[in-house]
C-alpha positions in Angstrom: -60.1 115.3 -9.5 -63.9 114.0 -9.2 -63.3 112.7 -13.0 -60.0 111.0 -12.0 -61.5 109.0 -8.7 -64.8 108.0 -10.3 -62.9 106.6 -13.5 -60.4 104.4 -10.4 -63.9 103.4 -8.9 -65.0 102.2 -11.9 -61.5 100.5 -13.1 -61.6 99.1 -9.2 -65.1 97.3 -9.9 -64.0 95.8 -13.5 -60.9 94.4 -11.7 -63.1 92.8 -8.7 -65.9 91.4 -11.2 -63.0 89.5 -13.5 -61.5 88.6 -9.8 -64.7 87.3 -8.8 -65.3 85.2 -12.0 -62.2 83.4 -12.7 -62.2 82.2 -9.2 -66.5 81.0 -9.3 -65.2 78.4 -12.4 -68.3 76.8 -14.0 -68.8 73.2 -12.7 -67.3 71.5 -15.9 -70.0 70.2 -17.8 -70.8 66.1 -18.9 -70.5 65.7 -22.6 -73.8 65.0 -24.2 -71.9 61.9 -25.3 -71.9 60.1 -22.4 -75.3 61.6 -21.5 -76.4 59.2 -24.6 -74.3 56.5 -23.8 -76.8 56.2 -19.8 -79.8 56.8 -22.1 -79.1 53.8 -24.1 -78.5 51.5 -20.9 -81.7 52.5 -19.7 -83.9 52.2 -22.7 -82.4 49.6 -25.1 -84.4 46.3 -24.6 -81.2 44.1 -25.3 -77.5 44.9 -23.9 -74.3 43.6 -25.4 -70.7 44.2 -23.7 -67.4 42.6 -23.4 -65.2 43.1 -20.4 -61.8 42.4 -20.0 -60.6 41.7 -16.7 -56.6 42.3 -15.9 -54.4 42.5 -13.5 -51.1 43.3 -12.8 -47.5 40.8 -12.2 -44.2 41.9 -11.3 -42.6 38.3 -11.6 -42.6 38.5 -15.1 -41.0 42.0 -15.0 -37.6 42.6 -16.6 -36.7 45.4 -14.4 -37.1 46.2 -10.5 -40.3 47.4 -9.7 -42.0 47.0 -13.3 -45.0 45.3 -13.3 -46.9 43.8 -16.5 -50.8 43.6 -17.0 -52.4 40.6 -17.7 -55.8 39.2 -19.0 -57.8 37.2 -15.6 -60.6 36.5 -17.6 -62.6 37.8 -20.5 -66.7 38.1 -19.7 -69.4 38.4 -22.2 -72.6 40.0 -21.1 -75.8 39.8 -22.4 -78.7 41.5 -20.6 -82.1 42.0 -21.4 -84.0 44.7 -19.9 -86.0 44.6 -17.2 -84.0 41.3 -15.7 -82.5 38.7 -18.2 -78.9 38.0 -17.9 -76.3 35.8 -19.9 -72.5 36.1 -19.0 -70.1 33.8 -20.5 -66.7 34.1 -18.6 -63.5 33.0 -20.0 -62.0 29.5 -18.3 -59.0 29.7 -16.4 -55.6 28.8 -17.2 -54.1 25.6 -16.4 -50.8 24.2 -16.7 -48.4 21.7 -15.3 -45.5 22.8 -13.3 -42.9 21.2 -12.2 -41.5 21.5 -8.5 -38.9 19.3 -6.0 -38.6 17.3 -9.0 -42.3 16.0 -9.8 -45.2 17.0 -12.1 -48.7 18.4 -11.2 -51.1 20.4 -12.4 -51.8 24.1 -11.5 -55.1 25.9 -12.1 -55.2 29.4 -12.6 -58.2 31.7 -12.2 -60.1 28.9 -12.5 -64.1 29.2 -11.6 -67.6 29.6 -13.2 -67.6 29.9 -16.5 -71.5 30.7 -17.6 -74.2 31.8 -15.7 -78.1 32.7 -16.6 -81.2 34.4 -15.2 -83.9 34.3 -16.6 -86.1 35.9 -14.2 -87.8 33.7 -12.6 -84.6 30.9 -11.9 -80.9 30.8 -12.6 -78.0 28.4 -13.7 -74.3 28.6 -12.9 -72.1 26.3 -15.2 -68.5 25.2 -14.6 -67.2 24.3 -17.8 -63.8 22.8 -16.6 -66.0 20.4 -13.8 -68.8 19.9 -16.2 -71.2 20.9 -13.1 -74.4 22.9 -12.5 -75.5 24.1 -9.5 -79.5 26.4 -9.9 -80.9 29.6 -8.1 -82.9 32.2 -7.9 -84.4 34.9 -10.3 -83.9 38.4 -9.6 -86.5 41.4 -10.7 -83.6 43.9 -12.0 -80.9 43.9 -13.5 -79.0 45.8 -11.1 -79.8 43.5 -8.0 -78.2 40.4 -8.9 -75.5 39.4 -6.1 -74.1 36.4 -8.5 -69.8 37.0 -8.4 -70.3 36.9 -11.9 -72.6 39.0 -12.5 -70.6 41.2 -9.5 -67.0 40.7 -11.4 -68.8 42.0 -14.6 -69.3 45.7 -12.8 -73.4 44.5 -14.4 -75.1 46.1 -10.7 -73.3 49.1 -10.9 -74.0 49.5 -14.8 -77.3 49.0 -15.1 -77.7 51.0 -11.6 -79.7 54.4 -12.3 -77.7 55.9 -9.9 -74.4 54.8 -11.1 -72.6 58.0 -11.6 -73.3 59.5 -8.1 -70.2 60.3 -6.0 -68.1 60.5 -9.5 -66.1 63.8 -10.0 -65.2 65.1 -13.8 -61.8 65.8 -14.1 -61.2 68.8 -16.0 -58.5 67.9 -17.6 -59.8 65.3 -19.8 -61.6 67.8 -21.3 -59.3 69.1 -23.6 -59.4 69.3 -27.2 -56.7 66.8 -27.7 -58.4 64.1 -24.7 -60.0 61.1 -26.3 -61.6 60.2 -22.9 -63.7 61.4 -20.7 -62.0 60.7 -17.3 -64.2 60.9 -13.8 -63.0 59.9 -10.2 -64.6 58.9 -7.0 -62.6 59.1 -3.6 -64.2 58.2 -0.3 -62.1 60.9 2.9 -62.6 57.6 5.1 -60.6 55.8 2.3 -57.7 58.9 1.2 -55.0 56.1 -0.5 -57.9 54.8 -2.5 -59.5 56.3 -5.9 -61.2 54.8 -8.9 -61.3 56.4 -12.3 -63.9 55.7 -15.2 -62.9 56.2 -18.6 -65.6 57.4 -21.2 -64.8 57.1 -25.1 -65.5 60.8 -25.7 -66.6 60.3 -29.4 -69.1 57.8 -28.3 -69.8 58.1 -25.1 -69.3 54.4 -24.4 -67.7 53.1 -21.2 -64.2 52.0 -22.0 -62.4 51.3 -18.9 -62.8 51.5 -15.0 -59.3 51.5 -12.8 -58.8 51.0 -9.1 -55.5 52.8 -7.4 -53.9 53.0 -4.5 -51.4 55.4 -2.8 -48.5 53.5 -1.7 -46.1 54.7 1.8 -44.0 56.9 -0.7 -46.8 58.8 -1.3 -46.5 57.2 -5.4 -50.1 56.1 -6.9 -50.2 52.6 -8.6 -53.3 51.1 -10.5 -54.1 47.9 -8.9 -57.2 46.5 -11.2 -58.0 47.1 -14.3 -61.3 46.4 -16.3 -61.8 47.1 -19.9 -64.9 47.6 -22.2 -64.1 47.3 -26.2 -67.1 46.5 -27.2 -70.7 47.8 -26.8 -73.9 46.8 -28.8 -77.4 48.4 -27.8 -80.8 46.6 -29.4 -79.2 43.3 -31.1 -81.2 40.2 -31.9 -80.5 38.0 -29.5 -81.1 34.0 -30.2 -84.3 32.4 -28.4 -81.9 30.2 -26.1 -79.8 33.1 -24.4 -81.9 32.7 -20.9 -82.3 29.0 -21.4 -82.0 27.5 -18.2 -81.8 24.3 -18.8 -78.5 22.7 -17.7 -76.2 21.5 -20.7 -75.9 18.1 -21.9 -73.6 15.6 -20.1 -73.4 18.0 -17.2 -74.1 17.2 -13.5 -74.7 19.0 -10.3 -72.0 19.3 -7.7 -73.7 16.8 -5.6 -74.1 13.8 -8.2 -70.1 14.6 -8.7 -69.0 14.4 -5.3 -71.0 11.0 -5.1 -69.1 9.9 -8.2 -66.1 10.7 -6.9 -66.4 10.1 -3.0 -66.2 13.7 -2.4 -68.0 14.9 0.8 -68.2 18.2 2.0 -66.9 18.1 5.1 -69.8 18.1 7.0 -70.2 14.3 6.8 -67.9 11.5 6.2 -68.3 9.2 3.1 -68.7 5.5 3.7 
């Protein structure tokens, strides 16, 4: 009997130990890939990226309730560490449509299409207006508050905090997952979440998506940025942070002289 109830105590504490560890689950665990991929932001002296902007249309759709991404606009970021930026944005799209029977043009996404800082100053070109308009210099690269440099996701890349708040998914772990999928969720926010998508091979960022949680309780993605290309220490030509405004180009002010546009604060003669 004594042999019998100490071999049930011991079988009793095997069974509570395996209880006790399959429900304390390690914290899932980074890959050292996208460990590397931070480490290179941080100490590469030149950055290179492209992101693609989309979002989504359901006019175009063929059935009820599809909707079909598009490309807003294309930026193309080049950054110097520790606070030299270049971004290069994509020009909107414009086209003539035709309502109540007449002609006019429409301008799509239409908006700054270049701006630099080289430190100490900054430019922000419109390629469609041929304008220029200067400002300031920053000190890093993650506190610039240009929309550009804002729409490009640059303050929260180059941020050395960027990955606080950001949960692994499990999931995405698995051996047949290309990506490395994380989510952040705010409980003051609940129909909100953002997901980053990692290139598990590489590390590199690939895509960050905004959803939201709709009245029948169905999650849609509502933004979409993507990152195909990455490029860490490239030579980068002398004139990247050239400040100096391009040829034949004016500032807002000598245009709205030219063209007897005031801004509302005073009325032309």
């Amino acid at each position: 009997m004594t042999v019998r109830r100490s071999l049930l105590y011991v079988l009793a504490i095997v069974w509570l130990l395996a209880l006790t560890a399959a429900q304390a689950e390690p914290t899932p665990k980074m890959p050292d890939s996208v460990a590397r991929f931070w480490k290179h932001l941080a100490k590469a002296k030149t950055i290179t990226y492209t992101m693609k902007n989309l979002r989504h249309e359901s006019w175009t759709a063929t059935q009820p309730g599809q909707s079909i991404l598009y490309v807003v606009n294309i930026y193309e970021v080049k950054a110097r560490h520790p606070n030299r930026l270049r971004i290069s944005v994509s020009p909107g799209r414009e086209r003539e449509v035709a309502e109540a029977g007449r002609v006019h043009r429409e301008f799509l996404n239409a908006g700054d299409t270049l701006y630099i800082n080289n430190g100490i100053e900054s430019i922000t070109c419109n390629l469609q207006l041929r304008t220029y308009r200067t400002g300031k210099g920053i000190s890093a690269l993650s506190k610039d508050q240009n929309h550009a440099a804002q729409a490009a996701h640059k303050g929260w890349i180059f941020d050395t905090n960027a990955m606080d708040g950001y949960v692994l998914l499990p999931d995405s772990l698995a051996g047949t997952s290309a990506l490395v999928i994380c989510s952040l969720t705010d409980p003051a926010h609940p129909g909100l979440e953002q997901k980053i998508y990692f290139d598990r091979k590489t590390g590199y960022l690939r895509q960050i998506s905004d959803y939201e949680q709709d009245d029948k309780g169905s999650w849609w993605e509502r933004d979409r940025q993507e990152f195909p290309f990455w490029d860490f220490d490239a030579e980068l030509a002398a004139d990247t942070f050239s400040v100096r405004p391009p040829r034949a180009y004016v500032t807002m002010e000598e245009r709205g002289r030219a063209h007897n546009i005031h801004d509302g604060k005073t009325v032309p003669k």
